[in-house]
VODRENTI-38180 format. One record per residue: residue in one letter; x, y, z of N, C-alpha, C in turn; residue number from 1. Coordinates in Angstrom, 2 decimals, padded with zeros to 5 digits. Example, Ala and Ser with C-alpha at 12.3 -4.5 7.8 and 13.67 -1.06 7.14 Angstrom:
BEGIN
 rest      nX      nY      nZ     caX     caY     caZ      cX      cY      cZ  nr
    A  013.19 -005.69  007.80  012.30 -004.50  007.80  013.20 -003.30  007.80   1
    S  012.85 -002.25  007.08  013.67 -001.06  007.14  012.90  000.03  007.87   2
***
This chain:
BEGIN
 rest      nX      nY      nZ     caX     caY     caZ      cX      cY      cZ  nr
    X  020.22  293.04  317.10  019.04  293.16  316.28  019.32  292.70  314.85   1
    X  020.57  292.71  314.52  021.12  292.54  312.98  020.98  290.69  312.88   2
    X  020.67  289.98  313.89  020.60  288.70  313.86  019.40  288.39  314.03   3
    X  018.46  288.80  314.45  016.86  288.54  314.82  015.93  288.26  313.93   4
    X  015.33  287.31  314.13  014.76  286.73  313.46  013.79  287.65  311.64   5
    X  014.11  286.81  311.09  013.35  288.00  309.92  011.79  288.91  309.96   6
    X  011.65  289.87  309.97  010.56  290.44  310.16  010.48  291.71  311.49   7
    X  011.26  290.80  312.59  011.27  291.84  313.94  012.04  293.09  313.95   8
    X  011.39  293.86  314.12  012.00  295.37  314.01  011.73  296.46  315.66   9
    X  011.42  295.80  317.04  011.39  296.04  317.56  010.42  297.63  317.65  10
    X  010.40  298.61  318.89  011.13  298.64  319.55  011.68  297.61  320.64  11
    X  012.90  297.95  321.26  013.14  296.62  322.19  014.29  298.00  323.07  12
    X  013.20  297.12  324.47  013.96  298.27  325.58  015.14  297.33  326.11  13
    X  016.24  297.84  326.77  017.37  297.45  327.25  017.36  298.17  328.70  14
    X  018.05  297.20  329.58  018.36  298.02  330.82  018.82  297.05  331.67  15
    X  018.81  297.29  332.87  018.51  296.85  334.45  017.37  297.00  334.87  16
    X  017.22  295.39  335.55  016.00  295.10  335.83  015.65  295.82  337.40  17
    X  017.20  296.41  338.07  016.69  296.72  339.08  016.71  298.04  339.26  18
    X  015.71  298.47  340.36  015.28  299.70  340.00  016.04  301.11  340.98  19
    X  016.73  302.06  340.30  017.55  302.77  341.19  016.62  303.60  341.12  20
    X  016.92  304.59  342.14  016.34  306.50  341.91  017.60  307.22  341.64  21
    X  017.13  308.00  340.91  017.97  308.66  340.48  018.92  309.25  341.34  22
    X  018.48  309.75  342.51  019.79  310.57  343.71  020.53  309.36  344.19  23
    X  020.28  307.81  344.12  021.06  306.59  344.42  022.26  306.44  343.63  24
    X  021.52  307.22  341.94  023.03  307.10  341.45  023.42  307.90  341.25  25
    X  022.50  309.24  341.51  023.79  310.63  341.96  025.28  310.30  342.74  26
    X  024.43  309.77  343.78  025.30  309.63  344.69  026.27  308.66  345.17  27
    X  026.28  307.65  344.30  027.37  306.32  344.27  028.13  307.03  343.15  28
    X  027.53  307.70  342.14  028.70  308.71  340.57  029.64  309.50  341.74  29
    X  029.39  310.13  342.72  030.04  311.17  343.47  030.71  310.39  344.45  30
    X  030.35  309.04  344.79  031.22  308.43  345.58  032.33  307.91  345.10  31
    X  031.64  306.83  344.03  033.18  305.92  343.16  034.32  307.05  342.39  32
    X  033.78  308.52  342.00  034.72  309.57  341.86  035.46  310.39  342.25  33
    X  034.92  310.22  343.59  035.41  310.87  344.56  035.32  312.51  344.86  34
    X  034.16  312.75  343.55  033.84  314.21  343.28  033.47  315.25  344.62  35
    X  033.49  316.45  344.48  033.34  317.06  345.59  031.84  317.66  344.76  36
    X  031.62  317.33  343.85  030.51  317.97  343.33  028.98  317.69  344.27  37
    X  028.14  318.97  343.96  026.93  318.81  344.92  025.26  318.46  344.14  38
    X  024.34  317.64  344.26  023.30  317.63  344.11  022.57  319.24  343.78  39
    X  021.94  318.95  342.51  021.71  320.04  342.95  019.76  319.81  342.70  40
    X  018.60  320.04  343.66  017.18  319.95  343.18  016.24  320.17  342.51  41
    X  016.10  320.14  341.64  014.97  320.97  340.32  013.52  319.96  340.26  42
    X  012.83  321.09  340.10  011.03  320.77  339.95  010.93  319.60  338.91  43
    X  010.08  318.48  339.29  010.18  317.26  338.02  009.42  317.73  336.87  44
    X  009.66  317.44  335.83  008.96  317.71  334.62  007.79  317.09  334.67  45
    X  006.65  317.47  334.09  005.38  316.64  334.08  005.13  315.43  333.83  46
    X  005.66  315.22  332.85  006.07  313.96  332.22  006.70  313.25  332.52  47
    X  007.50  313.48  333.81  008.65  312.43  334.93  008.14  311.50  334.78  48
    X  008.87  310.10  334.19  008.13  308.68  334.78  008.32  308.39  336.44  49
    X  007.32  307.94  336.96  007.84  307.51  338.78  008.14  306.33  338.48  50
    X  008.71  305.26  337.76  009.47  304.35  337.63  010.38  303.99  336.25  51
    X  011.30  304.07  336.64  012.46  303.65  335.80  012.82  302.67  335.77  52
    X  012.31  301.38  335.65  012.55  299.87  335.63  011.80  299.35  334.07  53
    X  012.87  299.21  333.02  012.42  298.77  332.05  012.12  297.63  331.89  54
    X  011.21  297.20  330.69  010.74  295.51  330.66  011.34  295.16  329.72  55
    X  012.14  294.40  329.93  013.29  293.62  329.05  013.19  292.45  328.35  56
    X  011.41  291.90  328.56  011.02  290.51  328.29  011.39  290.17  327.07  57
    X  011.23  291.50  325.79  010.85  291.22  324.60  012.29  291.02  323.79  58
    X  013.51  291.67  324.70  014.46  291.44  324.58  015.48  290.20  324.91  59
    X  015.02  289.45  326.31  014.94  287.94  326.70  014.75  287.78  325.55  60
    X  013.72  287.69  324.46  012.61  286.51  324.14  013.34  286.72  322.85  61
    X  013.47  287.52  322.26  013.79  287.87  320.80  015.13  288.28  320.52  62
    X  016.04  288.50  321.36  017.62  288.61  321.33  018.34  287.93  322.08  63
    X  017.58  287.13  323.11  018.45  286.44  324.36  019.63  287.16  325.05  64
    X  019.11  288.27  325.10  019.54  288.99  326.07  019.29  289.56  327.34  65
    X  019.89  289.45  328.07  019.93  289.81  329.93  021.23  290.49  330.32  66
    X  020.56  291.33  331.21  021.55  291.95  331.55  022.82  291.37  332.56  67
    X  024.31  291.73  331.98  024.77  291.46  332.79  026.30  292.05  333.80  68
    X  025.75  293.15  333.96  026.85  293.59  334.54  025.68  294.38  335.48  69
    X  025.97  294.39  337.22  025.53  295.29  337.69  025.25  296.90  337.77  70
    X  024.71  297.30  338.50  025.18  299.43  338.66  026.16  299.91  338.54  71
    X  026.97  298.86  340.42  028.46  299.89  340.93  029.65  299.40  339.42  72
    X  029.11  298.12  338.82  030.30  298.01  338.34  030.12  298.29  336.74  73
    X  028.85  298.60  336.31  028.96  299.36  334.91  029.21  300.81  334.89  74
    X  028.76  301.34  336.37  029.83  302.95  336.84  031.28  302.94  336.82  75
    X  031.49  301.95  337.44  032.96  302.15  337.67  033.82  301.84  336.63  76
    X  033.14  300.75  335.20  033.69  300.63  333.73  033.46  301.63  332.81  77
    X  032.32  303.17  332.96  032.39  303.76  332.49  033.26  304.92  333.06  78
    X  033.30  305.02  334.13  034.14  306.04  334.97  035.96  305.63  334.58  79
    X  036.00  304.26  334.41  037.30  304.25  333.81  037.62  304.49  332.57  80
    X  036.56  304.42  331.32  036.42  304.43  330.20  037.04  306.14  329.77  81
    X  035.70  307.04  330.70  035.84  308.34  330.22  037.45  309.11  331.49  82
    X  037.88  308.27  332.33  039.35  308.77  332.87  040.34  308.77  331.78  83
    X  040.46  307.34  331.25  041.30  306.81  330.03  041.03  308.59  328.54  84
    X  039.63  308.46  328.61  040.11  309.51  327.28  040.45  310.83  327.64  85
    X  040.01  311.37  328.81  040.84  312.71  329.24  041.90  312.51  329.40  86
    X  042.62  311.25  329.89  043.93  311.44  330.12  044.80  311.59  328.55  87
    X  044.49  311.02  327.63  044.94  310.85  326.50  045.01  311.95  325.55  88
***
């Protein structure tokens, strides 16, 4: 944003364009960790969005940015990230 054109002050959403549910990545976090940890179900808040697929156009258009690292493997770079600082 510190390079963008003069004047633009966004907001500007970031993400993946593709769309997980949330227990998809419960449950690949509990796989690539190997956690024994369990799901656990709670009532959705009212305000739940039913889709989590952000629009990234304005971010294409005005930062030239796209995403590029998939799910399993921006899990598995943060899952190594936060191993590295407990171990330390």
């Amino acid at each position: 944003m510190m390079n963008s054109r003069k004047g633009f002050t966004g907001p500007v959403n970031l993400g993946n364009t593709s769309e997980f549910k949330i227990l998809e990545v419960a449950e690949k976090i509990i796989k690539l960790t190997g956690s024994s940890s369990k799901i656990v179900y709670k009532p959705l808040p009212q305000d739940d969005p039913q889709r989590r697929k952000p629009d990234i156009s304005l971010a294409a258009k005005e930062l030239g940015w796209v995403p590029k690292v998939g799910l399993e493997e921006g899990l598995l770079k943060t899952i190594d990230y936060f191993k590295e600082l407990i171990t330390n």
